[in-house]
C-alpha distance (Angstrom), angle and dihedral (degrees) to the residues before:
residue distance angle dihedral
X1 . . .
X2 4.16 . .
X3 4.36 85.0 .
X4 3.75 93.4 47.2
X5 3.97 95.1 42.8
X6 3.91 87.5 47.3
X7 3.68 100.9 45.1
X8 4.22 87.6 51.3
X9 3.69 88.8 50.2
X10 3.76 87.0 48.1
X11 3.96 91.4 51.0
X12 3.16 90.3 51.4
X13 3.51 110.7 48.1
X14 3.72 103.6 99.6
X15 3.42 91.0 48.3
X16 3.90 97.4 56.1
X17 3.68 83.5 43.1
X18 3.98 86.2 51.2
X19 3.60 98.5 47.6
X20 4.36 90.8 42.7
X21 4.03 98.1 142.3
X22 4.25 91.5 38.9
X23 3.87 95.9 57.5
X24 3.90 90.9 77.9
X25 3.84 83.7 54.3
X26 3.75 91.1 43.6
X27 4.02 99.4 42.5
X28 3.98 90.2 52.6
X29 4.18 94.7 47.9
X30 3.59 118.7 107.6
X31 3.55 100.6 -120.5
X32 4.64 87.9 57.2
X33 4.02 88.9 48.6
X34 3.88 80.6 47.7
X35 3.53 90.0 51.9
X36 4.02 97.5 48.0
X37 3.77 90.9 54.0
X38 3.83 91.7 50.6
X39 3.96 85.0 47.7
X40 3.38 93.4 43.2
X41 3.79 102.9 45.1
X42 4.35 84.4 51.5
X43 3.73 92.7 52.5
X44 3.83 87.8 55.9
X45 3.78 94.9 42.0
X46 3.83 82.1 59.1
X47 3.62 105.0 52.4
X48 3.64 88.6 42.7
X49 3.91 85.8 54.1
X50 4.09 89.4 37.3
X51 4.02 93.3 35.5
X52 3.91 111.7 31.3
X53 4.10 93.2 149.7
X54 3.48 84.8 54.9
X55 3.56 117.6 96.1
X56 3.85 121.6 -117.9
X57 4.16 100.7 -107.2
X58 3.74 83.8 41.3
X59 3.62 93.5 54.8
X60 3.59 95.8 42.7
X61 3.76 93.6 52.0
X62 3.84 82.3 52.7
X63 3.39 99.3 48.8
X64 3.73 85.3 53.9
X65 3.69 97.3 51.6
X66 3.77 87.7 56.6
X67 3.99 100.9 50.0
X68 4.03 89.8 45.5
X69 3.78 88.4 49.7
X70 3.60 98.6 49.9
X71 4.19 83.4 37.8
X72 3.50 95.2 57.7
X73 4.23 99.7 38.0
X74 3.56 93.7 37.7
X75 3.97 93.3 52.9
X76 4.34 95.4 39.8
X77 3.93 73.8 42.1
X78 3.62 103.4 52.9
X79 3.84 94.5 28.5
X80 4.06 85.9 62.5
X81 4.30 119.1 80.2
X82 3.62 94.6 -97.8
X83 3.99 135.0 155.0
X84 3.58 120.9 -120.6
X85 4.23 90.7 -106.7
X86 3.81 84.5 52.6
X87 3.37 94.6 60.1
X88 4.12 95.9 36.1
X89 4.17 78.8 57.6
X90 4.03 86.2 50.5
X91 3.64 89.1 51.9
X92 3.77 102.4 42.7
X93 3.95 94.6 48.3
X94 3.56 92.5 48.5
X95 3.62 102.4 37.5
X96 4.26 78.8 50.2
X97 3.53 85.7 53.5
X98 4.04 100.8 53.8
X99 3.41 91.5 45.2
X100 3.51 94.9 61.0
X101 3.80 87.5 46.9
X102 3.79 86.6 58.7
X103 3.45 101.3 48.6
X104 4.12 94.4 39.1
X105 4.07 74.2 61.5
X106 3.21 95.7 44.9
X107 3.67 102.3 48.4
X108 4.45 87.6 45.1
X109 3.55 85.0 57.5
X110 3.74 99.0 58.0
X111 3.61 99.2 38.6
X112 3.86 85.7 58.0
């Protein structure tokens, strides 16, 4: 999930760059809000799936965490001259790290 969301973000970084002034336009259009509550409502089916000793808030806020994360690396990521096996490297090391966030959670949560 963390490769394929970086490599898209990579692909598409000269076009985001391209269309600069038109993303407002684009982030407030029905179809993008429509998009973030698909994105949103998979992220929680996850942690649920990933996290299901974890309350629901918790899991949320979690689930949160992890898509501004990979947000915010994958666009200073993408937005940076990279090769393609840079940004598979960017991808594996974080998606290693996150998933050892999860299961550090994970693991709290049934010891308690």
């Amino acid at each position: 999930m963390v490769s394929a969301f970086f490599r898209s973000e990579w692909e598409e970084a000269s076009l985001r760059t391209a269309l600069g002034d038109a993303a407002q336009l684009y982030r407030d259009a029905a179809e993008a809000r429509k998009h973030k509550k698909i994105v949103a409502r998979q992220s929680l089916m996850l942690m649920k799936d990933a996290l299901p000793e974890v309350s629901a808030n918790e899991r949320a806020f979690v689930a949160s965490v992890v898509m501004t994360t990979m947000s915010a690396i994958g666009k200073k990521v993408s937005g940076e001259a990279r090769s393609k096996s840079e940004v598979d490297a960017w991808a594996l090391a974080i998606g290693e790290m996150l998933s050892a966030s999860l299961q550090r959670l994970a693991e709290r949560k049934r010891s308690q």
